[in-house]
GUPAPA-130397 format. One line per field, with one value per residue (C-alpha): residue number from 0; residue in one letter; x, y, z. Coordinates in steps of 0.02 Angstrom, whole numbers, plus 50000, padded with zeros to 5 digits. Last residue first. Example, Ala and Ser with C-alpha at 12.3 -4.5 7.8 and 13.67 -1.06 7.14 Angstrom:
BEGIN
n <- [1, 0];
res <- [S, A];
x <- [50684, 50615];
y <- [49947, 49775];
z <- [50357, 50390];
END
This chain:
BEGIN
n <- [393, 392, 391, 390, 389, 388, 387, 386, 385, 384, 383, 382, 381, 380, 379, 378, 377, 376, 375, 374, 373, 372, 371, 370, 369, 368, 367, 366, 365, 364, 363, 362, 361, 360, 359, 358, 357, 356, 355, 354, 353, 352, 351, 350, 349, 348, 347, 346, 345, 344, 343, 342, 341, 340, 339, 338, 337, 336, 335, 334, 333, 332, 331, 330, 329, 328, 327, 326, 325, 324, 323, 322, 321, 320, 319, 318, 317, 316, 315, 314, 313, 312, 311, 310, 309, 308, 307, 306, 305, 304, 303, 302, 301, 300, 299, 298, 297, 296, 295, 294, 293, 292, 291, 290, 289, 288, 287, 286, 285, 284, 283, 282, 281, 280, 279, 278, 277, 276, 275, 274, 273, 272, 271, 270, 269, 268, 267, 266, 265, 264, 263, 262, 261, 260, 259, 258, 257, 256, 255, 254, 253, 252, 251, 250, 249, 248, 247, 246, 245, 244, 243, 242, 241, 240, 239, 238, 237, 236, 235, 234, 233, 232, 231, 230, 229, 228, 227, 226, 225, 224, 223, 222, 221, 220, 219, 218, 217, 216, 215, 214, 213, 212, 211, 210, 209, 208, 207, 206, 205, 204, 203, 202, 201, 200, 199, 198, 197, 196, 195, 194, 193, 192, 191, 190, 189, 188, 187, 186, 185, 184, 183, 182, 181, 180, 179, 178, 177, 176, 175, 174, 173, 172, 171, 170, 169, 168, 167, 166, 165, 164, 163, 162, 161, 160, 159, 158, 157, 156, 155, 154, 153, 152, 151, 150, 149, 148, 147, 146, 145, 144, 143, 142, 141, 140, 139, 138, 137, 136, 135, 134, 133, 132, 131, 130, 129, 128, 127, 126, 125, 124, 123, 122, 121, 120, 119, 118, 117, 116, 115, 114, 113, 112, 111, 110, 109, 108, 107, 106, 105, 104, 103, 102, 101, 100, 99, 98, 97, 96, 95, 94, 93, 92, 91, 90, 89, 88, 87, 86, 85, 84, 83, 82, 81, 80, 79, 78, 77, 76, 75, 74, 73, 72, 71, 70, 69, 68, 67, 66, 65, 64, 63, 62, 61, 60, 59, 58, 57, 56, 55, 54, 53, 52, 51, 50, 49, 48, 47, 46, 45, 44, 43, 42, 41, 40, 39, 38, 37, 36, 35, 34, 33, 32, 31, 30, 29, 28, 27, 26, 25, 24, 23, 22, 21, 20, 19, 18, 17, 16, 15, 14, 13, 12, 11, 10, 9, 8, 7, 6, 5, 4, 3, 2, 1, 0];
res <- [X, X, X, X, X, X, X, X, X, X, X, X, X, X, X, X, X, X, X, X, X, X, X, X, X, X, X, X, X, X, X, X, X, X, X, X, X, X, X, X, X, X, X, X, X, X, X, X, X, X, X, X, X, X, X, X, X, X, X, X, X, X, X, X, X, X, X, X, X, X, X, X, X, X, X, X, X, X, X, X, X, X, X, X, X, X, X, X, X, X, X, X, X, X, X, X, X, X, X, X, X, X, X, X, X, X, X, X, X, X, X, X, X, X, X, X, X, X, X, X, X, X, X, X, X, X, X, X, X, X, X, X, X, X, X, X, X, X, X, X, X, X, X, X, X, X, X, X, X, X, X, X, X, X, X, X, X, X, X, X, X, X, X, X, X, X, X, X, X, X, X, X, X, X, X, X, X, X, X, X, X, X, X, X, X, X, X, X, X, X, X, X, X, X, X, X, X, X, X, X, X, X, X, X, X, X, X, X, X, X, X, X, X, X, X, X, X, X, X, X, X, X, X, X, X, X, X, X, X, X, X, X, X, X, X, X, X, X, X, X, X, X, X, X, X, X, X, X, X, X, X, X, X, X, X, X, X, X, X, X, X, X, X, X, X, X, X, X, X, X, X, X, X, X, X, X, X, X, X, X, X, X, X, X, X, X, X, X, X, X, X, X, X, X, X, X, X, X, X, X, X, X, X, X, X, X, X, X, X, X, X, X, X, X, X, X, X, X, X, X, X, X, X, X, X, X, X, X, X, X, X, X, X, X, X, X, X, X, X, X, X, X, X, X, X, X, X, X, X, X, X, X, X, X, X, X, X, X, X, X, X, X, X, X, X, X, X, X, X, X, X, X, X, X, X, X, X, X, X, X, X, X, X, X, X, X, X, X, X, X, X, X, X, X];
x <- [54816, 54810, 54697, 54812, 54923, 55042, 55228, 55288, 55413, 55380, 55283, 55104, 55143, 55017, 54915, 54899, 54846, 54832, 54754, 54824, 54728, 54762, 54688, 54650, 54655, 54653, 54608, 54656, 54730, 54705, 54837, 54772, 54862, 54779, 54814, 54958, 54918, 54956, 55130, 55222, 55069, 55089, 54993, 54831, 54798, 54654, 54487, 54357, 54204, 54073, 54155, 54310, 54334, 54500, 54616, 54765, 54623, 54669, 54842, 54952, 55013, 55105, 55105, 55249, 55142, 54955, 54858, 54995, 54921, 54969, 54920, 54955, 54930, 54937, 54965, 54881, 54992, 54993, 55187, 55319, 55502, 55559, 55448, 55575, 55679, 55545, 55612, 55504, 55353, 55208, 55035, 54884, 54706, 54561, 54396, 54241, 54060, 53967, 53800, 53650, 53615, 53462, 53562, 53676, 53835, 53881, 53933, 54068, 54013, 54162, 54239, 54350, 54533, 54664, 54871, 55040, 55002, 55186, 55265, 55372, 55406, 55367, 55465, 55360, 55339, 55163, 55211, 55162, 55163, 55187, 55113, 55167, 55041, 55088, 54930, 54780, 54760, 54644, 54512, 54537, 54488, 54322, 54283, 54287, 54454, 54508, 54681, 54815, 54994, 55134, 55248, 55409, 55443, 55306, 55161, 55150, 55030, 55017, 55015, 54836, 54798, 54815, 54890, 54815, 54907, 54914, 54973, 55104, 55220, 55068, 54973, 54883, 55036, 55018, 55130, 55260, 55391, 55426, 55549, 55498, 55423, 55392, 55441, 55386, 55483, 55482, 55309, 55377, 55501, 55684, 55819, 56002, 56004, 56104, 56060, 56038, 56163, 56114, 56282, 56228, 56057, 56164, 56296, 56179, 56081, 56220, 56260, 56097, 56094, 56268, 56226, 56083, 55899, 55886, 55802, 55959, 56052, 56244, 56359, 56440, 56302, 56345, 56356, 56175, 56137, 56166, 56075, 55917, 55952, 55962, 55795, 55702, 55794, 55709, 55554, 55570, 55568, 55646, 55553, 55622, 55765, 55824, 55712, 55632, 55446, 55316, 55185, 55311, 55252, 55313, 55336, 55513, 55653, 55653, 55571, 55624, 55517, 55596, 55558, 55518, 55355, 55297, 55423, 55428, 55480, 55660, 55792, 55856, 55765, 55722, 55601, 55588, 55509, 55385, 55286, 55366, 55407, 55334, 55418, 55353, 55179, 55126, 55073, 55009, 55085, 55105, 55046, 54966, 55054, 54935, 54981, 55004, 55111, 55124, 55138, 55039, 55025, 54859, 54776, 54711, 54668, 54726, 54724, 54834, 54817, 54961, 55000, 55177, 55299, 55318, 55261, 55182, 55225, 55135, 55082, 54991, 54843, 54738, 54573, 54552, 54451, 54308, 54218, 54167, 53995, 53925, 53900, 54012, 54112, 54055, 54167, 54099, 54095, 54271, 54318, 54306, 54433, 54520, 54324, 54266, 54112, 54174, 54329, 54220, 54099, 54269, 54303, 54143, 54170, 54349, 54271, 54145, 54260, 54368, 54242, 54164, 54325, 54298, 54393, 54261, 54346, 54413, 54374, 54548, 54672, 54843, 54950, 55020, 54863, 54690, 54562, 54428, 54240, 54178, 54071, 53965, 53940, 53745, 53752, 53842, 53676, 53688, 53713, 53745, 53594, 53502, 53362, 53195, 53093, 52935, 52805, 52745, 52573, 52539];
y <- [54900, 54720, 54608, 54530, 54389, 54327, 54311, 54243, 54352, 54351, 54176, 54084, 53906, 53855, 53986, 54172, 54347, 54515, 54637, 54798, 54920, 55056, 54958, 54753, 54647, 54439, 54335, 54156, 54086, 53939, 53948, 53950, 53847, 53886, 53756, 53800, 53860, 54046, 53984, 53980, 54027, 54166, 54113, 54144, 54178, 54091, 54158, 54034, 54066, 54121, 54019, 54023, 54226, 54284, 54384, 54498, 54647, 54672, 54691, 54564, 54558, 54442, 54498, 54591, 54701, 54718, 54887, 55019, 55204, 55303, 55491, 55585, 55765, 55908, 56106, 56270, 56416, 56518, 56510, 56461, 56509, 56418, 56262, 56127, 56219, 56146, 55978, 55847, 55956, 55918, 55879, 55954, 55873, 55973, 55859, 55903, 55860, 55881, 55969, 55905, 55961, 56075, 56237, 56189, 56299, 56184, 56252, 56124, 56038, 56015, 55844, 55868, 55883, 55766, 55786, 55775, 55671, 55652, 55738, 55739, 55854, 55885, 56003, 56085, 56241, 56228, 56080, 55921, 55837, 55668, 55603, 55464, 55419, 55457, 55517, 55415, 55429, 55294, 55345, 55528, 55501, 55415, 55545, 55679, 55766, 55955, 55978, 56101, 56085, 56144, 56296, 56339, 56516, 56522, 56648, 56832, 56956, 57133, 57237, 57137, 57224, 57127, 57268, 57418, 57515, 57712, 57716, 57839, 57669, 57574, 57450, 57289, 57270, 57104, 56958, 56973, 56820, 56723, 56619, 56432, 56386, 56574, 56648, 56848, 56917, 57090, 57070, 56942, 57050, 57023, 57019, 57054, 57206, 57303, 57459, 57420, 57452, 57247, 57186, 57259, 57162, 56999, 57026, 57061, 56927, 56807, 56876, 56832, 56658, 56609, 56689, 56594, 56556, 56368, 56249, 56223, 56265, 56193, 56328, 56467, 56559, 56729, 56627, 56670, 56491, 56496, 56652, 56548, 56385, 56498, 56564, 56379, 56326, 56436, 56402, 56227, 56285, 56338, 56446, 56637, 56696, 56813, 56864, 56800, 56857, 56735, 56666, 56685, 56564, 56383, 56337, 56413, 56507, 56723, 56856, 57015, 57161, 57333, 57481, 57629, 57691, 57504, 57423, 57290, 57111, 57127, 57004, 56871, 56723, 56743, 56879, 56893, 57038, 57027, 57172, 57316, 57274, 57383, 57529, 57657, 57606, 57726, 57624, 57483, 57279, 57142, 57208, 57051, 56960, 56858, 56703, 56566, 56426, 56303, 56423, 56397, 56268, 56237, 56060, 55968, 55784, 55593, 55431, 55285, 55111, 55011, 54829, 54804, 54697, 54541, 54577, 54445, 54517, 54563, 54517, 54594, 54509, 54500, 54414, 54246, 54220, 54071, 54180, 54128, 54119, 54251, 54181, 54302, 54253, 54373, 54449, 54518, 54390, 54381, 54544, 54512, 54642, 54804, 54885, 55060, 55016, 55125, 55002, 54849, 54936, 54949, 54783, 54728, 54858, 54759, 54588, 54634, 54695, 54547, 54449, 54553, 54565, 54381, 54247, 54182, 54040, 53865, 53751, 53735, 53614, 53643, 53752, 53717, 53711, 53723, 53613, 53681, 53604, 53445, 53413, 53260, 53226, 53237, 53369, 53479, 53483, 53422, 53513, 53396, 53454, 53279, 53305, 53267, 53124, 53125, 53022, 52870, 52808, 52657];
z <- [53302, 53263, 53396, 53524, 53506, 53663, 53658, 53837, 53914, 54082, 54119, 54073, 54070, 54196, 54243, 54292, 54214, 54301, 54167, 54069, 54014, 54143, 54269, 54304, 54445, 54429, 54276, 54276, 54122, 53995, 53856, 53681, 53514, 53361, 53211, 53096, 52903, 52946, 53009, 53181, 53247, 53389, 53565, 53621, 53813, 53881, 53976, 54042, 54149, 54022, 53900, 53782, 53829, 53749, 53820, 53725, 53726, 53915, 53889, 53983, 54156, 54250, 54460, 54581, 54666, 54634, 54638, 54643, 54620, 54486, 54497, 54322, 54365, 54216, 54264, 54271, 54314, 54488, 54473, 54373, 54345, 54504, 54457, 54433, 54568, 54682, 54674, 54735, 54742, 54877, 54810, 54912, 54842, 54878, 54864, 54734, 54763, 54614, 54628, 54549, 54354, 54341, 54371, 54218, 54269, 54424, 54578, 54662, 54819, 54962, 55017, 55176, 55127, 55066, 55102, 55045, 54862, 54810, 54682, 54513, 54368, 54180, 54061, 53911, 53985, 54039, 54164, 54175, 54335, 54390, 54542, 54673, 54808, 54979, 55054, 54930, 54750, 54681, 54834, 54772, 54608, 54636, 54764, 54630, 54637, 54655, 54634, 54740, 54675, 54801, 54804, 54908, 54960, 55064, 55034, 55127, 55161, 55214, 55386, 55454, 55608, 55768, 55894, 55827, 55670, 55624, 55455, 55424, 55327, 55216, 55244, 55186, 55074, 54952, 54905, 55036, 54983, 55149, 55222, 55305, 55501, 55532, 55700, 55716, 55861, 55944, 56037, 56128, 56213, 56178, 56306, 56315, 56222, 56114, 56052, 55868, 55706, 55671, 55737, 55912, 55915, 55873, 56003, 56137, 56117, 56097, 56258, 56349, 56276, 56336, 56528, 56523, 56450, 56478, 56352, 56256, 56119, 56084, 56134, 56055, 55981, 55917, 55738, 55657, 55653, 55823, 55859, 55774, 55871, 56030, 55986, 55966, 56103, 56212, 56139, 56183, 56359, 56512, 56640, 56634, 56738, 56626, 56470, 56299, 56334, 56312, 56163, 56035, 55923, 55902, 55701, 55694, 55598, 55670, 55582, 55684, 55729, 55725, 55856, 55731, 55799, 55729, 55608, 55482, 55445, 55500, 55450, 55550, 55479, 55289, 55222, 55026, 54966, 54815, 54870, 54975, 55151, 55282, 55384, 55523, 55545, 55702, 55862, 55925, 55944, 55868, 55690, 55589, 55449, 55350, 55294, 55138, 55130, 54999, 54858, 54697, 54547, 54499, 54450, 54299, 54337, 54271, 54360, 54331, 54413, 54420, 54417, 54483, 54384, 54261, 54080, 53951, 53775, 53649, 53466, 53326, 53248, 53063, 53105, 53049, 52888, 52862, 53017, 53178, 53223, 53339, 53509, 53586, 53753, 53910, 54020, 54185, 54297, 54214, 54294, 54475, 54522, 54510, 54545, 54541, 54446, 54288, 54274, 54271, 54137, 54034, 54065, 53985, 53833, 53832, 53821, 53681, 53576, 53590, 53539, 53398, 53294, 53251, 53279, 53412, 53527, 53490, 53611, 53680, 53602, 53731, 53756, 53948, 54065, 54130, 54030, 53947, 54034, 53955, 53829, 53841, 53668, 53666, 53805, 53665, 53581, 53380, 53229, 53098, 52992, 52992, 52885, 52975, 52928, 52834, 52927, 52797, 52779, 52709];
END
């Protein structure tokens, strides 16, 4: 008789055999018990990782994958953390330059000899004189409207108008609240001023005798000098703002993390960091690149306002650090990213502390939502502020 050998039974058997079900989605509870290895957890972070690169908060456990390395006789050694309640932020880093927020050229108004021009590093504030031209003065005046009209009786009112009589207000030969008439109130103020100033007095002023600016200014380089024969719209010298600003350059990825209004904390040379606000974005530029093989990268300027530019009074034209952080989620449960651990390719749970190295594993089943910075949205049943999680030991 012939007999066919039979196969030894190994105990390994196809989980369709048993009918295996999917994890359940609860309190602590008996979870197939995931890799213990160091593999698993490594292998869900290089996933997030990818999930970061893509530009995406979300989605993330398409992109986690469980191990199928068996698990060791020897648990991994483990910290613990703690579930946190709050916003979800993204954070973005960059190098940018600090530098003054306005910067202008100060044409002549009108022809003639150059007869006095402020020396470098002057500061012009509203009501003193910018310069000269065959010795009549021009006056920097507060305001963004230019003069486009002379100030004179019987003229058409206007917000430029006001703008002057807010100026000889602040000035105090300005008795009245300003207006958009030019009156008797205006014409004496005038008068007044021009006469306090060692002037003739007058009860007019020609366009051509006002320079509004919208903040002081610091003269940062002479064009020219007093002799010099000037035509109306010659550049006399230039000038910044007296308050400075960070300009960045971003890659596209950047930018879309750190939109108008986003918070920003800068570093500063001396040790002392700062805080900002993203103030504007401009149109995407390419930046050369030293390997002439390597395609352009396209850069965008990034204008970041100061929140207290006496932070930065010592400073200027120096190289500083941006943190941008960005708000993905509000008010969500987060836990660090390496505190999740995949049980299959659609199930993530949250391990919880033993009470002893001899007590069985106990896992909570969570959702995964957003993730940045390494930290990761989590939600379920019994997952709340506070909750002591493991993660892998630092």
């Amino acid at each position: 008789m012939t007999h066919t050998p039979r196969t030894p039974d190994t105990g390994q058997h196809d989980a369709a055999d048993h009918g295996a079900a999917a994890p359940p989605t609860g309190s602590a509870t008996e979870l197939p018990a995931p890799p213990t290895g160091g593999r698993a957890r490594k292998v869900l972070w290089g996933s997030l990782a990818i999930a970061v690169l893509a530009g995406s908060g979300f989605g993330a456990a398409a992109l986690l994958q469980p191990s199928d390395t068996a698990p060791p006789t020897k648990l991994p050694a483990v910290d613990t953390a703690t579930v946190a309640a709050g916003d979800l932020t993204s954070e973005t880093t960059a190098r940018g330059k600090l530098q003054y927020a306005l910067q202008v050229d100060i044409a002549a108004t009108t022809s003639g000899m150059l007869t006095e021009v402020p020396a470098t590093g002057t500061q012009l504030a509203a009501g003193s004189v910018a310069y000269r031209v065959d010795e009549k003065p021009v006056f920097m005046l507060s305001g963004a409207m230019p003069a486009w009209r002379d100030f004179t009786a019987g003229m058409e009112p206007g917000v430029d108008i006001e703008q002057l009589e807010r100026n000889l207000q602040s000035f105090g030969y300005l008795s009245v609240d300003p207006s958009q008439e030019f009156n008797w109130y205006t014409k004496w103020a005038l008068h007044a001023w021009t006469d306090s100033l060692g002037l003739k007095p007058q009860q007019s002023l020609s366009k051509d005798q006002v320079l509004f600016s919208s903040q002081p200014l610091q003269v940062t380089k002479a064009a020219k000098r007093p002799g010099d024969r000037v035509a109306a719209g010659d550049t006399l010298f230039s000038a910044s703002g007296a308050a400075q600003e960070v300009l960045a350059l971003l890659t596209p990825a950047q930018a879309e993390l750190s939109p108008v209004g986003t918070a920003v904390t800068i570093e500063l040379p001396n040790g002392t960091s700062t805080t900002g606000k993203v103030a504007g974005i401009g149109a995407a530029e390419e930046a050369p690149s030293e390997d002439p093989n390597a395609a352009a990268e396209l850069l965008l300027p990034v204008q970041i306002s100061l929140d207290d530019q006496a932070a930065v009074a010592s400073l200027s034209l120096v190289s500083v650090k941006l943190s941008f952080g960005k708000v993905l989620r509000e008010g969500v449960l987060t836990v660090p990213v390496d505190a999740l651990v995949p049980v299959d390719q659609e199930t993530f749970a949250l391990e919880l502390p033993r009470s002893s190295p001899e007590a069985e594993r106990e896992f909570l089943s969570v959702e995964v939502g957003a993730f940045a910075s390494g930290s990761v949205e989590v939600s379920g049943k019994g997952v709340r502020e506070g909750l002591e999680v493991t993660v892998p030991k630092r």
